[in-house]
C-alpha positions as CSV (number, residue, x, y, z in Angstrom):
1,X,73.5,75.6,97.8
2,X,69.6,75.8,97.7
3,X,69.4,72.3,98.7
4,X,71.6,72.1,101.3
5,X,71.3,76.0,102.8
6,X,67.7,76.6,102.2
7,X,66.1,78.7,99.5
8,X,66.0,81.8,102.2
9,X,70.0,81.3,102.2
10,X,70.4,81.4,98.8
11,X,68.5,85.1,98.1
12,X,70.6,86.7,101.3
13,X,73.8,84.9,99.2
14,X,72.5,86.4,95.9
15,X,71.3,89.7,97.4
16,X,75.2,90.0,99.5
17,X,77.3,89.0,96.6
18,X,75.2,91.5,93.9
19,X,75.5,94.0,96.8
20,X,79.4,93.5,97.1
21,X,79.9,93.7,93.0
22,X,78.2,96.6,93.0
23,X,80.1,98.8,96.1
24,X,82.9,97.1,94.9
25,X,83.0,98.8,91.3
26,X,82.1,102.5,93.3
27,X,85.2,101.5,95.1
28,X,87.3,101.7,92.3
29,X,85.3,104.8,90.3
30,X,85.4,107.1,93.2
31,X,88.8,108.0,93.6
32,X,89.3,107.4,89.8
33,X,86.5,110.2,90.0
34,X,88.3,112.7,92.6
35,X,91.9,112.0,91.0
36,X,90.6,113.3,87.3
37,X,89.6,116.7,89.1
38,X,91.9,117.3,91.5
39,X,96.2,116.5,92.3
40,X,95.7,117.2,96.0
41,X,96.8,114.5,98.3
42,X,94.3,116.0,100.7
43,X,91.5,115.8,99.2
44,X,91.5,112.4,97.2
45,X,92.7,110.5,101.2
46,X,89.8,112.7,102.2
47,X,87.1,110.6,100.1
48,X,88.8,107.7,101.7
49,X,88.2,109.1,104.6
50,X,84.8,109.7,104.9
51,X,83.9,106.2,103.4
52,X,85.6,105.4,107.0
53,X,84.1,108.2,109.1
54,X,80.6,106.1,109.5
55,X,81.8,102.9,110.8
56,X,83.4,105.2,113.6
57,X,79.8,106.9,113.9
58,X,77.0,104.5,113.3
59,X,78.7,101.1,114.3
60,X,77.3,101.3,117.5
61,X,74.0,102.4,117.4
62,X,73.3,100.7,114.4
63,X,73.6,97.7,116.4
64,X,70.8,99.1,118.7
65,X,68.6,99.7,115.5
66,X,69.3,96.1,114.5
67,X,68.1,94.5,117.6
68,X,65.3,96.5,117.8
69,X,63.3,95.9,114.1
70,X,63.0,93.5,111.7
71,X,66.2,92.8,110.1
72,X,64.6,92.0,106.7
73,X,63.0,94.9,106.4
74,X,65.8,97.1,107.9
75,X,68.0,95.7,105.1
76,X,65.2,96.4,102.4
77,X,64.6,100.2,103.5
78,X,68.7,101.0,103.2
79,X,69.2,99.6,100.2
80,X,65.8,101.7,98.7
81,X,68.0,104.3,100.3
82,X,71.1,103.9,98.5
83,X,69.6,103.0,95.5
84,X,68.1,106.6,96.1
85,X,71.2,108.3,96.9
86,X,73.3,106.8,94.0
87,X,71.1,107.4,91.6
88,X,71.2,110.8,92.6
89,X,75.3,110.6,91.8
90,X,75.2,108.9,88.7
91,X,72.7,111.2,87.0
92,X,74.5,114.3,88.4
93,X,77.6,113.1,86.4
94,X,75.3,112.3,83.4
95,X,74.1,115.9,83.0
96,X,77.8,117.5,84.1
97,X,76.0,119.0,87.6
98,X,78.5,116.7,89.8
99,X,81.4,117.4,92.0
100,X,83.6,115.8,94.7
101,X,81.5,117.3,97.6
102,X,78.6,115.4,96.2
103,X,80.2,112.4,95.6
104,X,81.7,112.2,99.0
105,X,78.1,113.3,101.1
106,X,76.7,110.1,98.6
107,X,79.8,108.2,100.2
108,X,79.3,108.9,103.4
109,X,75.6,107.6,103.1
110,X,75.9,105.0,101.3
111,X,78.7,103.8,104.0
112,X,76.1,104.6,106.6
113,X,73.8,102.1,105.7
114,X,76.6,99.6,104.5
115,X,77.2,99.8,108.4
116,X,73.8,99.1,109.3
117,X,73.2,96.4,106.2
118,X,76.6,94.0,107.3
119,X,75.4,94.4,111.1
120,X,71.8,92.8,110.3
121,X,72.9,90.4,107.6
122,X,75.1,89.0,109.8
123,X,72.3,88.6,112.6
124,X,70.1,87.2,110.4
125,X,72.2,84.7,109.0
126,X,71.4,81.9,112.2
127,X,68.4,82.6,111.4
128,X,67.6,81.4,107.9
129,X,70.5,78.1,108.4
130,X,70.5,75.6,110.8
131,X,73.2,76.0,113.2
132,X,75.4,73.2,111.9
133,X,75.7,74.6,108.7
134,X,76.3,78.3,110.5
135,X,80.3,77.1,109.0
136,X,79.4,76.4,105.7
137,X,77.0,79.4,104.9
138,X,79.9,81.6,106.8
139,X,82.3,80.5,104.2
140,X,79.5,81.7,100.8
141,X,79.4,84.6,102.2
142,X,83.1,85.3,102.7
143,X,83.6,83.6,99.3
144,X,80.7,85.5,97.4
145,X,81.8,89.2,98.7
146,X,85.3,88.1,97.9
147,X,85.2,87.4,94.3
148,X,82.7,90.0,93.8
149,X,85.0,93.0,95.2
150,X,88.7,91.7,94.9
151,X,88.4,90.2,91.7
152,X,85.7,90.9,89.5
153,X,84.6,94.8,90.7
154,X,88.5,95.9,90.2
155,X,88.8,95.7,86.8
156,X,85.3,95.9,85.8
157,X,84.8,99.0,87.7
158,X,88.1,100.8,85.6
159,X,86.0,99.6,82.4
160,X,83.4,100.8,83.1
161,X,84.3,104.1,84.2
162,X,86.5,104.6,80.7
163,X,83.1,103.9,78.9
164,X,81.7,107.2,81.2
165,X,82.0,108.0,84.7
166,X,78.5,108.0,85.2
167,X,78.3,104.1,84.5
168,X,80.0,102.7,87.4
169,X,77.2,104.4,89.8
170,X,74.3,103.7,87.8
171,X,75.7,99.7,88.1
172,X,76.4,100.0,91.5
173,X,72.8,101.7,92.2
174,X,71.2,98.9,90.1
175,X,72.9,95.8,92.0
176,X,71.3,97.7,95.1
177,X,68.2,97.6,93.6
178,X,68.1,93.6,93.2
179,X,69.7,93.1,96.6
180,X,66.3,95.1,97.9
181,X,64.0,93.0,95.9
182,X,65.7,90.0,97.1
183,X,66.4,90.5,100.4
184,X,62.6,90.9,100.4
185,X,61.8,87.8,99.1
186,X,63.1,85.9,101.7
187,X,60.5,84.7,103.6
188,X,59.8,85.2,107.4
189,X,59.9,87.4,110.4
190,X,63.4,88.7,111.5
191,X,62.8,90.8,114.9
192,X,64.5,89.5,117.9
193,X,62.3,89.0,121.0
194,X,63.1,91.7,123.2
195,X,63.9,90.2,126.8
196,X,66.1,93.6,128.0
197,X,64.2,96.7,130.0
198,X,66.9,98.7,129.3
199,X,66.1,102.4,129.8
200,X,62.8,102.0,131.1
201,X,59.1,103.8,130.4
202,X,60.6,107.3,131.9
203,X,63.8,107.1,129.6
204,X,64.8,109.7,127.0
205,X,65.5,107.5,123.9
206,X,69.2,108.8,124.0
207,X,69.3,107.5,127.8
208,X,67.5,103.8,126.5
209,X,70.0,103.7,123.2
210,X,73.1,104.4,125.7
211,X,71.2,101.5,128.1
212,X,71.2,99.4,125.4
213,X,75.0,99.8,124.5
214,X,76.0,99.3,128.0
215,X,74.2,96.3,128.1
216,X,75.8,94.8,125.1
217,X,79.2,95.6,126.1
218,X,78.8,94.4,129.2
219,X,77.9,91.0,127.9
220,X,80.5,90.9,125.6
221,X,82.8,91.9,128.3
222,X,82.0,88.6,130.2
223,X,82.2,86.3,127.5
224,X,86.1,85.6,127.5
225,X,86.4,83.8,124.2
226,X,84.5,86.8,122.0
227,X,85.6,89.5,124.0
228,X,89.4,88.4,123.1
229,X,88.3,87.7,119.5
230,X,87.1,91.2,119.5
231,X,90.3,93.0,121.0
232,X,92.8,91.0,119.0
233,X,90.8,91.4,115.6
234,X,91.3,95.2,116.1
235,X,95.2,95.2,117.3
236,X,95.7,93.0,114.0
237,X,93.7,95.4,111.9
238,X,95.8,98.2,112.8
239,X,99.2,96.4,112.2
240,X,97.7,95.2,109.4
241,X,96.6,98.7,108.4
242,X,99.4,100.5,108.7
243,X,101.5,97.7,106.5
244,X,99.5,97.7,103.9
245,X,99.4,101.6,103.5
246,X,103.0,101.7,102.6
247,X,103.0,98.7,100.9
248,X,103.0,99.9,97.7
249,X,106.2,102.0,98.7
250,X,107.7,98.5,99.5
251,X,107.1,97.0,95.9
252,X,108.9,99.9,94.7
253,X,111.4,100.5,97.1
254,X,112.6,96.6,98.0
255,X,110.7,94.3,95.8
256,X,111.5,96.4,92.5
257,X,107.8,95.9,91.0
258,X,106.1,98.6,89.1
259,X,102.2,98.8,89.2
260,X,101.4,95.6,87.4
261,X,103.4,93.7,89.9
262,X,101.6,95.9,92.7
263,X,98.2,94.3,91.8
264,X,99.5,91.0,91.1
265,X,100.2,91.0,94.9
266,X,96.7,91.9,95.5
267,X,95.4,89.2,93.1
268,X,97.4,86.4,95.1
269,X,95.7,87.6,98.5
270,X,92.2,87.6,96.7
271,X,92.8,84.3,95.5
272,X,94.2,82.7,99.0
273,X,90.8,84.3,100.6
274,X,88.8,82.4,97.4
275,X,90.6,79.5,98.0
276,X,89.8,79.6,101.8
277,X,86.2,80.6,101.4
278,X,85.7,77.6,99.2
279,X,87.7,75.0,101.3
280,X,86.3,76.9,105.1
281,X,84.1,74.5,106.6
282,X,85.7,71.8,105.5
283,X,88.4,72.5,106.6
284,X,88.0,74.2,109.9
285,X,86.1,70.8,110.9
286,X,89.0,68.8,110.2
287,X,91.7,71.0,111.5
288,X,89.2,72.7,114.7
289,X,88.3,75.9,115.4
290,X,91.0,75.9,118.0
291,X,93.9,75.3,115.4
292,X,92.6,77.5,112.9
293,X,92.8,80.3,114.8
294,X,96.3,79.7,116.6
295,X,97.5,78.7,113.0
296,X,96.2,82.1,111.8
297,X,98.3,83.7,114.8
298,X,101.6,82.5,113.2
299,X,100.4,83.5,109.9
300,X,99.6,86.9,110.9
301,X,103.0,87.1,112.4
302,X,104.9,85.3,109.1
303,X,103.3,87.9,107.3
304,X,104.9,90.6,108.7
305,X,107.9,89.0,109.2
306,X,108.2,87.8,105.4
307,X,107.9,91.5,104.0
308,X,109.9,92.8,106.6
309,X,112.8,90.5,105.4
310,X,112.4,89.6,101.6
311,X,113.6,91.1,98.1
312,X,111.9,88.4,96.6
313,X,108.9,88.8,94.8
314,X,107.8,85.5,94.4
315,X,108.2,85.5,98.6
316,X,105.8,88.6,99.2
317,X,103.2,86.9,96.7
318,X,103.2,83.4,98.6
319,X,102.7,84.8,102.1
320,X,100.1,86.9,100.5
321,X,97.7,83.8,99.1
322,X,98.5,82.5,102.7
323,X,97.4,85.5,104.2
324,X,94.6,85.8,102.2
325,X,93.4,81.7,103.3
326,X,93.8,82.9,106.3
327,X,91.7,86.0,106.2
328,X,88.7,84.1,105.1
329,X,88.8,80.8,107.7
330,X,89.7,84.0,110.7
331,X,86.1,85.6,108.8
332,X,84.3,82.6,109.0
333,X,85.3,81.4,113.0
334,X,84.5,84.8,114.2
335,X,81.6,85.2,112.8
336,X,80.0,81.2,113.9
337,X,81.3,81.7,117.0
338,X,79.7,84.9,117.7
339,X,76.3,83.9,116.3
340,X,76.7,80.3,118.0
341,X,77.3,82.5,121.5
342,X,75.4,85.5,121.6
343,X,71.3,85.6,122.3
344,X,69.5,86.8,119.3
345,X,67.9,89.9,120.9
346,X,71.6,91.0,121.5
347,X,73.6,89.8,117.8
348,X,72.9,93.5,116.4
349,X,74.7,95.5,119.2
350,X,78.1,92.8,119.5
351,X,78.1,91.8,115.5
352,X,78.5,96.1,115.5
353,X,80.4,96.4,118.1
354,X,82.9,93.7,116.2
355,X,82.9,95.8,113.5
356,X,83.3,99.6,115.3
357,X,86.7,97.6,117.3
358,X,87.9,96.5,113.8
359,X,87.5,99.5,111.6
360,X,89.1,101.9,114.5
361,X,92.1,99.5,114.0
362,X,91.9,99.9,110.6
363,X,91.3,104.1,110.9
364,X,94.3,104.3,113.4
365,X,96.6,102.0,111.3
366,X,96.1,104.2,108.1
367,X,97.7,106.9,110.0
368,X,100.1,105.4,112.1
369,X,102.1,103.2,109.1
370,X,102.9,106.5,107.2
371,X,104.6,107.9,110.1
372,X,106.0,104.8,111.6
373,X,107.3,104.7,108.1
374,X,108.5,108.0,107.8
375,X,110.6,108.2,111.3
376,X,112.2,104.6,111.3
377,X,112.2,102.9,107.6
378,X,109.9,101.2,105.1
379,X,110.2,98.2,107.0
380,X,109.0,99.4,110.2
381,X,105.6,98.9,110.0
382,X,106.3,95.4,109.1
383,X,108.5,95.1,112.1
384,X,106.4,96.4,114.6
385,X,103.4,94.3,113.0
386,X,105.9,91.0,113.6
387,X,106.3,91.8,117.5
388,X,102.4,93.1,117.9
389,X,101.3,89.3,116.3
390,X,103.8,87.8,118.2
391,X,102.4,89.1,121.5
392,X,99.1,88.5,120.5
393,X,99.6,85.0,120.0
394,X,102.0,84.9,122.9
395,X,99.2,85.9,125.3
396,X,95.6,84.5,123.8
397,X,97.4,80.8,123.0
398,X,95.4,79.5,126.0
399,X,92.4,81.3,125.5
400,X,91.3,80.0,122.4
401,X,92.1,75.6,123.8
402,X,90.1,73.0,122.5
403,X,87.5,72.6,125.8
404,X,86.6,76.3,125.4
405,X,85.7,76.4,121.6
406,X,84.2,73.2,122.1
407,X,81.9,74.4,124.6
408,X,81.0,77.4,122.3
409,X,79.8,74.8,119.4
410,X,78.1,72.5,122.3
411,X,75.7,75.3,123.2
412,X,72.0,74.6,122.6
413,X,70.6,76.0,119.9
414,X,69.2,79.3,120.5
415,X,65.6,80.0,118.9
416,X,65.5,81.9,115.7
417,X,64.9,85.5,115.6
């Protein structure tokens, strides 16, 4: 990867996959955490909920931070930070001084800089690889985060917290630790020229951060091809939200599958999304862009309609490695095309605003599959997932044709950051 990605690439690799193992395994200790203290369905969604709340809140002017500093450095400072804050954590659970109001303010932070961190890795990623290989160093870092957090962190994580609860957190704070040191090893000088006068000399910094947001959704706005990436990312979040919050109420209920089977399922759509990862640029040349995308429409919509429909667990786990190929190409597309497209002094503020669209379809989702559930079936959700992909390929078919995306990869090269 070194020779072919550039030594710089391989320490941002190193540093995001060590980063990913590491929030991964806190994934799985938290609510391991808040379910030994407490039986309240209230309070353990609640930790889940606040690991959401930042995306909500920071998303967007994070993005404004991220175009205004150097991204290396930016990176550097919040993962000192959250090495900081989770040490604090796992030595409160060490001496017995914890409690689930700590662990979730520690949450809440560490998500807050996750935020920020995914925003400016993402901007500096043209940066550091030539933009032929944007494809190719897409598809390590899909592939990296994915083995890290879906198959390695899962069980790992329940180890480790059987060993002591305390462990999981020191590991996690540790693998932030080397994602600092080498994230600041890679060489160079990550601040995008600034060519905008948003806000101007006499401007509050609240009116100049509010400038700055305008200005980046209003070029997303005119760029058809992201600005329907964008919307249709967060429709098919919140369908595919709200299916997989129930979804372990369909195992039970209609594929007849205890909790084994439940994270066998998982296990086939982490190893579709490995699979894809490893196979991405490779592919994506060979079958375009264009067609990876459309084909992902009609898997997003088989998806649905397959565990809408089947009693067959050997069904739900096919569609899922599908699904989970087509996760990782739909990962590495979006994220080319948007660094291909958008000037560097703007990547911060539409890479967040990508992410803010897509985690309010995943916040509204959550909520909206228990009670679509609730009032009309198990297999709504599913249902009304089927019709919502339908449309969506129905109505952005012609928007993603072979011309347009072509044109995206024919722009010249923009300068580095």
């Amino acid at each position: 990867m070194a020779e072919r990605l550039g030594s710089r690439f391989a320490r941002l690799w190193t540093a995001s996959t060590t980063s990913a193992l590491g929030s991964g395994v806190a994934t799985i200790a938290a609510p391991l955490y808040v379910a030994a203290h407490t039986k309240s369905p209230l309070i353990v969604s609640a930790t889940t909920g606040v690991a959401w709340l930042p995306w909500l809140l920071f998303a967007l002017p994070g993005g404004v931070l991220v175009d205004r500093v150097d991204r290396r450095r930016l990176m550097v400072t919040i993962d000192w930070t959250r090495v900081g804050a989770m040490g604090v954590l796992a030595t409160a659970l060490l001496t017995g001084w914890s409690s689930i109001a700590l662990l979730d303010a520690v949450l809440f932070v560490i998500n807050t800089g996750e935020v920020i961190f995914r925003s400016a890795s993402q901007t500096m990623t043209p940066a550091v690889v030539p933009r032929a290989s944007l494809e190719r160093a897409n598809s390590w870092l899909v592939g990296g985060t994915t083995v890290m957090q879906q198959m390695i962190a899962g069980p790992l994580g329940g180890f480790l917290f059987v060993v002591s609860a305390c462990v999981p957190f020191f590991v996690n704070a540790g693998t932030y630790a080397a994602s600092a040191v080498l994230v600041g090893l890679v060489a160079g000088t990550y601040r995008a020229s600034r060519t905008s006068a948003a806000g101007g000399e006499g401007s509050s910094r609240a009116d100049a951060i509010r400038s700055e947001l305008a200005e980046g959704f209003r070029w997303l706005a005119g760029q058809r091809l992201l600005r329907t990436m964008a919307i249709l990312i967060g429709l098919l979040n919140l369908t595919l939200t709200a299916a997989t919050a129930v979804l372990v109420l369909l195992v039970r209920e209609r594929l007849h599958m205890g909790a084994v089977g439940y994270g066998t399922l998982f296990t086939c759509l982490a190893a579709g999304a490995v699979l894809g990862s490893a196979c991405g640029s490779w592919l994506i040349r060979r079958v375009t862009p264009t067609w990876t995308i459309r084909v992902g429409l009609l898997v997003e919509a088989g998806f649905h309609l397959v565990l809408a429909t089947t009693h067959s667990a050997y069904f739900a786990g096919f569609i899922l490695f599908a699904f989970g190929i087509h996760s990782a190409l739909w990962s590495i597309v979006a994220n080319s095309l948007r660094q291909r497209l958008t000037p560097p002094e703007m990547l911060g503020r539409v890479a967040s605003t990508g992410l803010f669209i897509a985690a309010g379809g995943n916040c509204v989702g959550a909520l909206l599959g228990g009670v679509v559930a609730t009032q009309f079936g198990i297999t709504a959700p599913y249902w009304a997932g089927f019709i919502v992909a339908g449309i969506v390929s129905a109505t952005t078919w012609r928007v993603f044709n072979r011309t347009t995306v072509a044109e995206a990869y024919a722009e010249p090269a923009l300068s580095p950051a």
